[in-house]
N, C-alpha and C positions, 0 to 999 in steps of 0.2 A: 725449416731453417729460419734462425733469427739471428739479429746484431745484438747479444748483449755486451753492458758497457760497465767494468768494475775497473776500481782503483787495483795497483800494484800490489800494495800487498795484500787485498782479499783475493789476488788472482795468485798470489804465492801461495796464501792457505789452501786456496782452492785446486790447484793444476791440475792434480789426478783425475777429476770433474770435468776440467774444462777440456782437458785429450778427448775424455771419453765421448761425450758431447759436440765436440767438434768431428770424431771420427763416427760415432753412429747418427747421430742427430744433423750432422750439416751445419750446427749453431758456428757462431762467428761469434770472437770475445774481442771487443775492443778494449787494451786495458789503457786505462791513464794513469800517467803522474803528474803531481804537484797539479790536477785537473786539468791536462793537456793531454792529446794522444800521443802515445807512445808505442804500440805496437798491437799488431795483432793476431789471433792464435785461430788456425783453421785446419779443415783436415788437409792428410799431405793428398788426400786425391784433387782435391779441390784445389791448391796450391798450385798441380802438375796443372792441370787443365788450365787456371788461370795464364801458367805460365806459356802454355801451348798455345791458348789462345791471343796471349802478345805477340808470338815469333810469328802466326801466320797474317796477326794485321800488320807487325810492323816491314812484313813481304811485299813491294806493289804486284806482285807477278798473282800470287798468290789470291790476293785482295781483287786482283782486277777477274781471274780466273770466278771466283764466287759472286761477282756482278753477274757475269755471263751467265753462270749457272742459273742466277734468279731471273734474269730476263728468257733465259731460254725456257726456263718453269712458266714463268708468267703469260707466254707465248702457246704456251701446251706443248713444246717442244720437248716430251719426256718418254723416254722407254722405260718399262716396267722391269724390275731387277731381275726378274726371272730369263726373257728374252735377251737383254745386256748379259748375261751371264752364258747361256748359250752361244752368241757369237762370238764369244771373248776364248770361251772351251774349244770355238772351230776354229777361230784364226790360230791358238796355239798348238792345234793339231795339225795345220797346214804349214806351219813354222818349222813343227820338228819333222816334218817327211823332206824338207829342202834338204 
């Protein structure tokens, strides 16, 4: 993944390029006009994620929740996905016999 930085209209001649590149490659195109930014072209997954990643900082709930998490890691306070995933299988089997 890199930031390249081209004027407007080589990023017109270029676009077919710079999709492709932004969606296999990860590349980022800053293009400018008149030598000012002006916009930039990335892939759409990278786009989702960025955007998914605004919604959950601009959360305090959410934000305060992945403190905890890090302090409970940093604590050694962590169960092993395997064991979490078993209890999680028995509590919802004790759920559907009620």
């Amino acid at each position: 993944m890199s930031i390249i930085t081209l004027p407007v209209t080589e990023a017109k001649q270029r676009f077919t390029e710079l999709v492709k590149g932004a969606g296999e490659l990860y590349d980022r195109y800053l293009v400018t006009k008149n030598g000012k930014e002006a916009a930039v072209v990335m892939s759409a997954e990278e786009y989702g994620s960025l955007l998914e990643t605004l919604d959950i900082l601009s959360n305090r709930a959410e934000v305060r929740a992945i403190g905890v998490g890090r302090e409970q890691a940093k604590a050694g306070k962590t169960v092993p996905l395997a064991a979490y995933r078993a209890a999680r299988a028995g509590r919802t089997k004790r759920s559907q016999r009620s």
